[in-house]
N, C-alpha and C positions, 0 to 999 in steps of 0.2 A: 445567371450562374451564381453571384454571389449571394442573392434571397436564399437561393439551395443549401448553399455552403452555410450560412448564418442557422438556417433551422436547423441542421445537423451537427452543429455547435451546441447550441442551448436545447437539443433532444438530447447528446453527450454530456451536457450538461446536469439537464434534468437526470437522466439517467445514472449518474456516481452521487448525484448530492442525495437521491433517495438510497442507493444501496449502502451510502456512508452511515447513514441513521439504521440502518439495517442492522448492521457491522457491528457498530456499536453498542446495539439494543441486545445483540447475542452475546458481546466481551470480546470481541474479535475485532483488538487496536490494530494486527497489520492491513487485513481487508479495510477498517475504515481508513488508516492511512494513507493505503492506496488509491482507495475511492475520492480521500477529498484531491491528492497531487493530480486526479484526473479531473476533477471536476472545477479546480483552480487554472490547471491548464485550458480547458474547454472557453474559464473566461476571460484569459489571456490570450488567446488567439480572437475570442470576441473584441476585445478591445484594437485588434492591430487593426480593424474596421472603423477606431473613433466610434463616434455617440450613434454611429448606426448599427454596430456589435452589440455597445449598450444596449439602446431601445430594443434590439431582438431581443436579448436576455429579458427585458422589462412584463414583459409577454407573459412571463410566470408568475407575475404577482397575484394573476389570479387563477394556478392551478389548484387541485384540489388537494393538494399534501402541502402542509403547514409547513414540515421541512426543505421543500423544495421552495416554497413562496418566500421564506425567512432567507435561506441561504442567496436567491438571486438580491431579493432587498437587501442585504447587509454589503453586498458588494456595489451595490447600487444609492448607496444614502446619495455620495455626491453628485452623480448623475440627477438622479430622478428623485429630489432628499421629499418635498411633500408625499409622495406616494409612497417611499420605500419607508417613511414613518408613520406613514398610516397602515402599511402591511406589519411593523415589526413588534408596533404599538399594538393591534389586537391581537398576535402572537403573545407578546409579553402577558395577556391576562390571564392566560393559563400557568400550572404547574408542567414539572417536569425540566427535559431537555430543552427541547426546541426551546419553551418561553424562556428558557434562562438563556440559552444564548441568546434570543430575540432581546433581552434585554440588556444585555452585555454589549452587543451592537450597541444599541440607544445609549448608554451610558457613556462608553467610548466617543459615540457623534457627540455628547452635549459636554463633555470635556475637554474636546479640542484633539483626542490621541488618534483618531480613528484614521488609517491609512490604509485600505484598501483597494485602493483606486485613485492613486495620487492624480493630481491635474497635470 
């Protein structure tokens, strides 16, 4: 039962962190705002599962929307920090959105500020 529960978490997941970029792509701050308090809670209920919440969220690092792969890695540096810097780190090579926050994340890790998922 909990496998069930955990995909339906990071499918709600997946699903606000893509329509947040949506949202924001058309100007439309309160759909994104809504999207992301949905898609922060999706992985806050993930985490009430520990590092097995996590590793299901970890799943999307290799979906096929660069803002769905970034958003799970950036809440994932501490968990899974090699791979979620190897997801954030080929994000960051483009322009735009995503890579800018892609790299905003990374800057944040390599600062010591980044608290997204305290221990």
């Amino acid at each position: 039962m909990v496998a069930k529960d955990l995909e339906k978490l990071v499918a709600k997941f997946e699903q606000h962190a893509a329509a947040q970029t949506e949202a924001i792509m058309r100007g439309d701050a309160k759909a994104a705002n809504k999207h992301a308090k949905e898609s922060i809670a999706a992985f806050n209920r993930l985490r009430t599962h520990g590092d097995v919440g996590r590793d299901a969220l970890a799943t999307l690092f290799t979906h096929p929307r660069m803002d769905v792969r970034t958003a799970a890695a950036a809440l994932l540096l501490r968990h899974r920090t090699a791979e979620a810097k190897a997801v954030l780190e080929e994000a960051a090579k483009g322009k735009g959105l995503i890579p800018f926050e892609a790299q905003e994340a990374l800057k944040r890790w390599e600062e010591g500020t980044w608290a997204l998922d305290p221990a």
